[in-house]
N, C-alpha and C positions, 0 to 999 in steps of 0.2 A: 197267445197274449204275451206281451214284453212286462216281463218285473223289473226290476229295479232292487234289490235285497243289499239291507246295511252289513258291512262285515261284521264279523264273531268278534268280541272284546279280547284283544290280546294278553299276554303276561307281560308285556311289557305295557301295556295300555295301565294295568291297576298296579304300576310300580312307585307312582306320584300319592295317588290317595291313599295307601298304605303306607307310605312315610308318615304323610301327613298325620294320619290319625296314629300310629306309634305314637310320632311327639308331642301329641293333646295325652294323649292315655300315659307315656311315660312322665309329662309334666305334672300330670294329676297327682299319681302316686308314689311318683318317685322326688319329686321336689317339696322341700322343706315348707316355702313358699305357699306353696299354694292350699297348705293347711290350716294357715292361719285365717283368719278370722276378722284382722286388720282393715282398714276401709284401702291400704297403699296393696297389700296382698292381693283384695278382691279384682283394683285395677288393675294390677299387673296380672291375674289370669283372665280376665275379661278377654285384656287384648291379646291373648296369648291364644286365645280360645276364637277372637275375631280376625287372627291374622288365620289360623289352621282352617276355618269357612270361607276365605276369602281365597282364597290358595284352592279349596278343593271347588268352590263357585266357577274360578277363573281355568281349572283345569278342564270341567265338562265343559264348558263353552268352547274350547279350543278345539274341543274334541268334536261338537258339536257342527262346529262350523265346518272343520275339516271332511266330516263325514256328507256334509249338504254340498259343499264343491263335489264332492268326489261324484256325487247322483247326480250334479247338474251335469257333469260333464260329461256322465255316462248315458244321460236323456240326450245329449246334443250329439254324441256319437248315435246313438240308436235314431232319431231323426234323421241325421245326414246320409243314413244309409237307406231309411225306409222311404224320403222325400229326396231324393239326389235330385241336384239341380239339371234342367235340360240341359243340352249342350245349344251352343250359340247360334249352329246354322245347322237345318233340318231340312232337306231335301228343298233347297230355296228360298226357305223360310228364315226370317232372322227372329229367332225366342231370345225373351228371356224371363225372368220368375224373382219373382224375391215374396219370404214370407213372415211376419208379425205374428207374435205369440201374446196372448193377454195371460199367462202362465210364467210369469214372471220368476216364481221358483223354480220351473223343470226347464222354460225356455222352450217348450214345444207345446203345438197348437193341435186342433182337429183340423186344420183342413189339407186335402188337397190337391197337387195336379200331376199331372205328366204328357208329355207328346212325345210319339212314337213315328219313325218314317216308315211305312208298310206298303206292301203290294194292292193294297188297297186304296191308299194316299197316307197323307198326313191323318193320324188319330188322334185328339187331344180329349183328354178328359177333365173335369173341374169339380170340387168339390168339397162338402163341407160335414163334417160330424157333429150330430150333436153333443154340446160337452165340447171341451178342450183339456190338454192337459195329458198326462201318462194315461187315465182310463181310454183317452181316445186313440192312442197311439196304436195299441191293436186292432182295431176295426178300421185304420189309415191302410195298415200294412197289410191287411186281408183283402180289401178294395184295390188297392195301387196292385198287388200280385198276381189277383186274377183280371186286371184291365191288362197288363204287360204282357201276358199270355196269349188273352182272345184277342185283342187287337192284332196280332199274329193267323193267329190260327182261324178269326170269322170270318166269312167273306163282306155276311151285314150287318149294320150298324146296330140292328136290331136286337140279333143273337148276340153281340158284345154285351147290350145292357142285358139281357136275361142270364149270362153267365157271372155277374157281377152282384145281378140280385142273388141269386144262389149261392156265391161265396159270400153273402152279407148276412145271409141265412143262418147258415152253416158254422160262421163264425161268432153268432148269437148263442146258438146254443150250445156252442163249446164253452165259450163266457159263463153261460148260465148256471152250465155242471160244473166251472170250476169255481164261481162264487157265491153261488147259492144252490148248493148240494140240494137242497130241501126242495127245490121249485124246478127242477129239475125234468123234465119229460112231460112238463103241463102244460107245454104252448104260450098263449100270449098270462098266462098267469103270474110267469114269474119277472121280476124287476127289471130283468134287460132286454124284455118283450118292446118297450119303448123308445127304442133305440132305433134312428133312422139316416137317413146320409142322403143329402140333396145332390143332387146329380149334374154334369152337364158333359154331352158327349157331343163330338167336333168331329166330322168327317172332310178333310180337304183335299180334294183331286187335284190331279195334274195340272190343270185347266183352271183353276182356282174355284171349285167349285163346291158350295160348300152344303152339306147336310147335319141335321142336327136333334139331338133327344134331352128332352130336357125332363126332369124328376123334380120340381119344387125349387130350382137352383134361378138365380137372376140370369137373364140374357148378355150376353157382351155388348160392348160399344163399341160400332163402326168407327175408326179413325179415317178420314179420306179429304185430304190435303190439311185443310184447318177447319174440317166441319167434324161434330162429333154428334151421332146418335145413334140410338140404341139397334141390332142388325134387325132384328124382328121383335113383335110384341103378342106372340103369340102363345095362347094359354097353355101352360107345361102342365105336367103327368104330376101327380103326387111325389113325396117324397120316398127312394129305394127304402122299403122296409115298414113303410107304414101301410101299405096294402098289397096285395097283389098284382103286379103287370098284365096290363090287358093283352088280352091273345092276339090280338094287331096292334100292333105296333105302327103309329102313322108318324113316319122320320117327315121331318120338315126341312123341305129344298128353300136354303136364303139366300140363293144366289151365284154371286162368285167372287173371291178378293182377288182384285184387280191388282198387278202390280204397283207398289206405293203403297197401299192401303196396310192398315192395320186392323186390328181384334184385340180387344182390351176384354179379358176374362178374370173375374174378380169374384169372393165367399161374399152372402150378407155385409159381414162385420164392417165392411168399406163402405158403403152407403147409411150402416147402423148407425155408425162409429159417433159420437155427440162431444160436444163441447160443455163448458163448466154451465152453461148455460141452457143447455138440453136442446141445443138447435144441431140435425142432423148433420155431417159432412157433406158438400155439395161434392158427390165425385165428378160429373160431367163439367163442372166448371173448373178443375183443378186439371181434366184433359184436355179442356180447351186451351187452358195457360199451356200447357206443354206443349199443344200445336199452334202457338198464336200466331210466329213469325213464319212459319215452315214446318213441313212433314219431322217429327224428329223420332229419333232410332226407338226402339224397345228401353234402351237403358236411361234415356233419359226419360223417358215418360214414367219408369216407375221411379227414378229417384224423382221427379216433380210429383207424385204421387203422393209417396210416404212421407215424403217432407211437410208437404201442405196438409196429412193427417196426423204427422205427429204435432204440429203447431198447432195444428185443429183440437185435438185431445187434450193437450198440455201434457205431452209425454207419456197418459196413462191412455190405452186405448181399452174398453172394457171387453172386448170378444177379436178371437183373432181371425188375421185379415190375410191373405192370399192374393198376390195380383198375376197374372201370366199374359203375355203381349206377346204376338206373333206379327209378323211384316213380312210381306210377300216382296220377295227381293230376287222374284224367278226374272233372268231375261228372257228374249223373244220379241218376236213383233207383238207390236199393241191388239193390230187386228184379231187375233186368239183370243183377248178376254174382254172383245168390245161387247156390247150388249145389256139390254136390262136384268135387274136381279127378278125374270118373271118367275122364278121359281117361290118367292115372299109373298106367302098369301095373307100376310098380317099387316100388309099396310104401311109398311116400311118403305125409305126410299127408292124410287126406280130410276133406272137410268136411261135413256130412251137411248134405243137400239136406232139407227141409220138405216130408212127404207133401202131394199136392194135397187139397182139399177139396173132397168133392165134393157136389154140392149134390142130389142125387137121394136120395130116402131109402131108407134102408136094409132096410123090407120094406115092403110091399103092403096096404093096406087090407081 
């Protein structure tokens, strides 16, 4: 788990309100003044007495404020280390990532990603914690650790999500003992029993060929030239942590991204996201603006993104928001990724594959 702890009050920190209060106590008793009785006396220590409050008011606030920069900034170092940004090109791939905090004090959210280039293909994960904020930042950093690893070390895409549920496990109830001593070795009894992390696991081949597990998490949106919708519609797995993982595991084949094509991978809080008027954020329309004229890169699609949510929200966004865009930017001949997505059994677009030709003739001499 990541703390965050204020420093210890210096000897120089209580060298100001120690003045100050000497000079209230040596005015009291040591000035003629401030004995009397006088209606001009009482004023003159009134303010003597509201300049020494206003002096020690204005000194904890300084103090105050300085100690809240110094946590933010120690929250936004501790993020950028446990969510490091993808790098820009990943085995053909063009990513990029940007992330929204609705954690305004700490500036760090619960959710969220990473892609990895592996012996296996491209591995991308997506995700979201319940809760935002520093309580989430531990079970980010628990999840993100053990995906970096097994994506390495699995062969399937399977055994990735069951190593993941188990460090989500694991880091439950290390939580559990460390903040509720009391509840401690009782199971779902104790308060961070409820604690879950929506899921979404990316498997991308050579070939572009794509497989996928989902836990409670929204599906991506296909980008493919200026058309946008969602890669499959099909019903995902509960949320990691709110039940146990079925002993089969059924990965769902969605196909293949084609070069050109994009995958727009986004938390809840994007589709949540409402205006002053409680009407939801249209995401699918906002990546349509982004591809209206032409295919356009990952960077522009999330700054069209976050711009059209931040104006959407009016700067407050209430949960935060994760968006990850990958673009298949492999070359090659086309004929390698012609073909329909028949691997989509949810109903999603197909692309009709070109009967073979066959070069035998068609009857008999």
């Amino acid at each position: 788990m990541i703390r965050i702890k204020a420093r210890a009050p210096t000897p120089r920190g209580a060298v100001l309100p120690t003045l100050w209060g000497a000079v209230a106590v040596g005015y009291k008793l040591g000035c003629p003044l401030a004995q009397q009785d006088g209606m001009g006396a009482r004023i003159v220590t009134s303010a003597v007495f509201f300049a020494v409050g206003t002096g020690l008011i204005c000194h904890v606030r300084r103090s105050l404020l300085h100690e809240l920069r110094l946590a933010r900034r120690a929250a936004r170092a501790a993020q950028s280390v446990v969510l490091r940004p993808p790098p820009p090109r990943l085995d053909g791939l063009n990513v990029a990532a940007a992330q929204l905090s609705a954690d305004r004090g700490a500036s760090v959210g619960g959710d969220l990603y990473e892609a990895i280039a592996t012996e296996h293909g491209v591995r991308v994960v997506m995700g979201d914690v319940r809760g935002h904020g520093l309580s989430a930042l531990g079970t980010v950093a628990a999840v993100l650790g053990s995906f970096r690893e097994a994506a390495h070390d699995e062969p399937e895409l399977g055994r990735v999500l069951g190593r993941l549920e188990r460090a989500l496990a694991r880091h439950l109830r290390e939580r559990a003992r460390a903040e509720h001593p009391a509840h401690a070795g009782q199971g779902a009894g104790h308060p961070v029993a409820e604690e879950f992390v929506t899921l979404l696991l990316l498997e991308i081949g050579t070939d572009g060929e794509l497989h996928a597990l989902n836990c409670g998490h929204p599906w991506p949106y296909l980008l493919s030239g200026t058309t946008v919708e969602p890669l499959t519609r099909a019903d995902p797995l509960p949320p990691l942590g709110s039940f146990p993982l079925p002993v089969e595991l059924e990965i769902h084949p969605c196909g293949r991204l084609l070069p050109g094509e994009s995958l727009v991978l986004f938390t809840d809080g994007a589709e949540d996201a409402r205006d002053p008027r409680g009407r939801f954020f249209p995401l699918p329309e906002a990546l349509r603006k982004a591809v209206r004229d032409h295919p356009a890169s990952p960077q522009t699609v999330l700054r069209t993104v976050f711009t059209a949510l931040l104006h959407h929200t009016a700067g407050r966004p209430t949960d935060d928001v994760a968006v990850l865009v990958l673009r298949n930017d492999r070359g090659g001949p086309r004929l390698s990724c012609l073909g329909a997505r028949e691997g989509d059994v949810s109903g999603s677009r197909a692309r009709a594959r070109p009967a073979p030709t066959d070069p035998r003739p068609t009857t008999r001499p």
